[in-house]
C-alpha positions as CSV (number, residue, x, y, z in Angstrom):
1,X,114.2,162.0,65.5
2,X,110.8,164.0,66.0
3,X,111.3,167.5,67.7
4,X,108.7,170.6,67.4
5,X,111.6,172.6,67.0
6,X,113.0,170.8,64.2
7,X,109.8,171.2,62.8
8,X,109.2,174.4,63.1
9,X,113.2,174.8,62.1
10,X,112.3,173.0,58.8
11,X,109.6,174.9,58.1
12,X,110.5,178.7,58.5
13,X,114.1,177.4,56.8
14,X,113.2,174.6,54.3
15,X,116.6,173.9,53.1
16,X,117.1,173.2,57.0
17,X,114.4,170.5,56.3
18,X,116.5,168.9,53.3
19,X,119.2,168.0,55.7
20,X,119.8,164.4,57.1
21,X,118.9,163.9,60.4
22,X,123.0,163.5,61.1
23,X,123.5,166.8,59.7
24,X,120.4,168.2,61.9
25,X,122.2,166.7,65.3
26,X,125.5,168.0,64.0
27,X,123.6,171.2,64.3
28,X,122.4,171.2,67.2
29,X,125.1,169.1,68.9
30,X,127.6,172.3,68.1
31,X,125.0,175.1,68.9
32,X,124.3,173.2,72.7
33,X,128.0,172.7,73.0
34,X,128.9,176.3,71.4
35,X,126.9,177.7,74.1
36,X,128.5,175.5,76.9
37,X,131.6,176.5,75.9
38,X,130.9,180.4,75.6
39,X,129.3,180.5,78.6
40,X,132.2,178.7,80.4
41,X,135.4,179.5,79.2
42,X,134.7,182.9,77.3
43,X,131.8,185.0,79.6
44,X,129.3,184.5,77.7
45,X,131.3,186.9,75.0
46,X,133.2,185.1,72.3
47,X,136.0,187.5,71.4
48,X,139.5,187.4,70.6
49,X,140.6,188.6,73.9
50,X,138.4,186.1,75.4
51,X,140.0,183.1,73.5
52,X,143.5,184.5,74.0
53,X,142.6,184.9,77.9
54,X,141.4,181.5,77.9
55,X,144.4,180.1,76.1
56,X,146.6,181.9,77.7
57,X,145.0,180.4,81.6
58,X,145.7,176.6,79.5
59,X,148.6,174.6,80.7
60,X,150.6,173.6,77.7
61,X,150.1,171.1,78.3
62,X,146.4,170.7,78.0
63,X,147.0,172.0,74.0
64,X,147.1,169.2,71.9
65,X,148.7,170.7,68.6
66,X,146.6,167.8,66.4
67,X,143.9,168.9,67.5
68,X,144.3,172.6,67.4
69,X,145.6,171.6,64.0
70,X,142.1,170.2,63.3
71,X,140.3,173.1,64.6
72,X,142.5,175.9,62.3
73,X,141.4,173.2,59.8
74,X,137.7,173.3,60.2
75,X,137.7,177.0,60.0
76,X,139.7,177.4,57.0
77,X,137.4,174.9,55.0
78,X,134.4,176.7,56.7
79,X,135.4,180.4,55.7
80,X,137.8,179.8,52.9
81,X,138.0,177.7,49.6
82,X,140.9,178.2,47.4
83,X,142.6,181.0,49.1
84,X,139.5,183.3,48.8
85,X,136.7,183.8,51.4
86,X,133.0,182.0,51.3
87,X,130.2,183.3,51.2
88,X,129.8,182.6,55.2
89,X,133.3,185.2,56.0
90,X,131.3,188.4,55.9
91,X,128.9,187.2,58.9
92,X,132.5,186.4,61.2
93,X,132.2,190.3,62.0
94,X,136.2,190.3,62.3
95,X,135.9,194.1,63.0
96,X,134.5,193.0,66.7
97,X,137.6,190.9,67.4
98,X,139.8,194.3,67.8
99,X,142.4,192.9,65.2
100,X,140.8,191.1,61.9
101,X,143.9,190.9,60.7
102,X,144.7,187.9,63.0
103,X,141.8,186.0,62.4
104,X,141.9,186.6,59.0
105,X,145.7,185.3,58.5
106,X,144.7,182.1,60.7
107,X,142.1,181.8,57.6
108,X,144.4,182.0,54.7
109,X,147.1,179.6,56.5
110,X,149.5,181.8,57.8
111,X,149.5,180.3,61.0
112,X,147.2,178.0,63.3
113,X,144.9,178.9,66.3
114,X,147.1,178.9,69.2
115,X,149.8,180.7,67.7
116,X,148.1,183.1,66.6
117,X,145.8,183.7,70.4
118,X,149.2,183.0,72.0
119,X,151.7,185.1,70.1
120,X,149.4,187.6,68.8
121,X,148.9,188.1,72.8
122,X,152.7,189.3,73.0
């Protein structure tokens, strides 16, 4: 795939440039759809309160537990390894979401997504 921007990408980050072009598109796939979503659902202002007001709007039925399942899933493997944080945790700024403590027991397994948004609400 030949973009400038990847280009340019690769060369002011060159470990950006090892990455297979699947991994680039993976990039940018969730940075255009990151933004979609933000601008969408959360206000263009990705908060807790924003996730739990957007949750909260959700029939239940539209939550599909596999798939929130998947999500809690995806940010435990991102943030966490082994019951410790990664090196990526400290740029969460947890401090911003009013209640770290939420976020960071969703991390370390104590419970998933929704039910943290959704009871964590109450």
């Amino acid at each position: 795939m030949e973009s400038e921007t990847l280009d340019w990408l690769s060369e002011k980050a060159p470990t950006f440039g090892e990455l297979s072009e699947r991994e680039k598109i993976a990039i940018m796939d969730f940075a255009l759809l990151w933004s979609f979503f933000e601008s969408r659902c959360l206000n263009n202002n990705a908060n807790i309160q924003q996730f739990r007001d957007y949750v909260e709007q959700l029939p239940e039925a539209a939550v599909n537990a596999r798939e929130v399942e998947q999500i809690s899933a995806y940010f435990r493997a991102r943030y966490t390894e082994n019951g410790e944080y990664t090196h990526r945790h400290h740029h969460l700024h947890l401090e911003r979401s009013r209640n770290p403590q939420e976020v960071a027991s969703m991390l370390l397994g104590v419970g998933t997504c929704r039910e943290i948004l959704v009871v964590g609400a109450s």
